[in-house]
Phi, psi and omega in degrees: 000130171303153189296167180283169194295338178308295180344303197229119208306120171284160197282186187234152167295342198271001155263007172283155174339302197318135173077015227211091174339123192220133167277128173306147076331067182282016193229151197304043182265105185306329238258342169314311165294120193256127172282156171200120255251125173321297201339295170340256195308352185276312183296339166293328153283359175102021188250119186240113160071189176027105183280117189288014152217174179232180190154202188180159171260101154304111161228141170263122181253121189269004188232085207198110138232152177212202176216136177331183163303309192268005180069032169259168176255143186259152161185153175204131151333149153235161175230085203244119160286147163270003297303132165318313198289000180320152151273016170212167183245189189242107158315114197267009157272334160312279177318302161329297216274339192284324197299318195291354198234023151295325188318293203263343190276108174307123161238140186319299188217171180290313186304313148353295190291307186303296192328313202271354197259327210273325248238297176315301213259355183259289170317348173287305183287355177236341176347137174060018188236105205294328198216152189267150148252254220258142196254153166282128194280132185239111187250127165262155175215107170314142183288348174301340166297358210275287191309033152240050205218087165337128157247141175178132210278155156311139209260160163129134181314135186273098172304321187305349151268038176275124176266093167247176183258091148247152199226021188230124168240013176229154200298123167267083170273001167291003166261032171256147137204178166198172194300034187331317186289343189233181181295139185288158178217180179235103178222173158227136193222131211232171183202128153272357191284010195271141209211074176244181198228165191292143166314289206275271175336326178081357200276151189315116171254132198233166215188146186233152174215136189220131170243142167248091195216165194262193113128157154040111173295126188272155190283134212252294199320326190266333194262327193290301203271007138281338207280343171269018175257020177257020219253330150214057140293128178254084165231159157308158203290298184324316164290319146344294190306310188292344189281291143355261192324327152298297153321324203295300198323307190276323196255012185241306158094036170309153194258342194211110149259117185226137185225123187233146165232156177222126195255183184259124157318140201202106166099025170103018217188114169252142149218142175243050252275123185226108205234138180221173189242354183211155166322141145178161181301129182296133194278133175326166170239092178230112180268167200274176180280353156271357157292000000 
């Protein structure tokens, strides 16, 4: 069992792999994986002990081989969730690199692989924590499976034909406002325009976004052109999300919230970070057509 999380300095991003000359590691090693702690940026918005929504970070990895018993090589898809309530998130060139050191490494069976990803990635996300909670979950999809493997766009009114004027690229959420004064309404409503850039790197993160909520109507015109006042804020996809959600959450007062983004892949690795404020079933791992 890992030491308590109080012990030891939690790590930072800029000391993770990202931005960084990194040696391919083909041979099998967890030590790869770099964690890095929710807690910071969830305090900067203003989320403290009791997490105001549940959810999980979907992430999809397109690139995970390794080699039989007999040295051939295997690849599959995985599909692995994270839990929200984890204290930690994954540095995703960290995960590439983790990913990358399947290659050359014998395994038994495909089961074998999902157990150690399952195994790897759940101790990476509970690090420093005496007891773990909800484990990460791990699918693998073999290739007679790749030709059942969805593409489908989010569902759900489209904000992007709103001709509106926007001039804010770092977040504003004083442009949330909504219809406090009428009938509560239920709708979902999506954008491909979401744009944010890497915490360390600065490099471009691109991204479809679909919000679902009861409550207050919301202004469709003031919600597009914040959610594009996100086109050059440098944060991570997770944080992004929670941020969206917060806002929307405080400044609107909705009775039902739901925030889902599926960003586009980079290095072999998508995530699609998703937060609700009520039970309801995890939305599929079906990518968008920019994915």
């Amino acid at each position: 069992m890992t030491s308590p999380a109080h012990s030891l300095p939690e790590p930072q991003p800029e000391q993770s792999p990202l931005g960084k000359s990194s040696a391919y590691i083909d041979r099998y090693d967890a030590g790869l994986l770099f964690p890095l702690p929710r807690a910071p940026k969830r305090e900067d918005i203003g989320i403290t002990g009791t997490l105001p929504f549940m959810g999980a970070d979907l992430w999809m990895a397109f690139e995970l081989s390794w080699l039989n018993l007999k040295g051939k090589p295997q690849i599959a898809l995985a599909h692995i969730t994270v839990p929200a309530e984890s204290p930690h998130i994954i540095e995703s060139k960290s995960f590439k690199l983790y990913l990358n050191s399947f290659n050359n490494t014998l395994f038994a069976d495909a089961e074998v692989v999902r157990d150690t990803l399952k195994t790897d990635l759940t101790d990476a996300v509970w690090r420093g924590h005496g007891s773990v909670g909800a484990s990460v979950g791990v699918r693998l999809v073999l290739p007679d499976a790749f030709d059942q493997q969805a593409i489908h766009e989010m569902e759900g009114l489209n904000l992007d034909r709103l001709d509106v004027e926007c001039s804010r690229y770092t977040p504003a959420p004083e442009l949330l406002t909504a219809a406090f004064d009428e009938q509560p309404v239920t709708e979902t409503l999506t954008s491909r325009l979401l744009k944010s850039n890497c915490l360390v790197t600065g490099q471009p993160d691109w991204g479809s976004i679909q919000i679902t909520y009861s409550g207050p109507q919301i202004d469709q015109a003031g919600l597009l052109q914040y959610l594009v006042s996100f086109r050059n804020h440098n944060e991570f996809h997770e944080q992004c999300v929670e941020r969206i959600y917060m806002n929307i959450w405080q400044r609107c007062k909705p009775t039902k919230l739901t925030v889902y983004a599926r960003y586009t892949r980079r290095g072999g690795l998508d995530i699609s970070p998703w937060r609700t404020s009520h039970p309801q079933a995890m939305p599929p791992h079906i990518r968008t057509a920019r994915q």
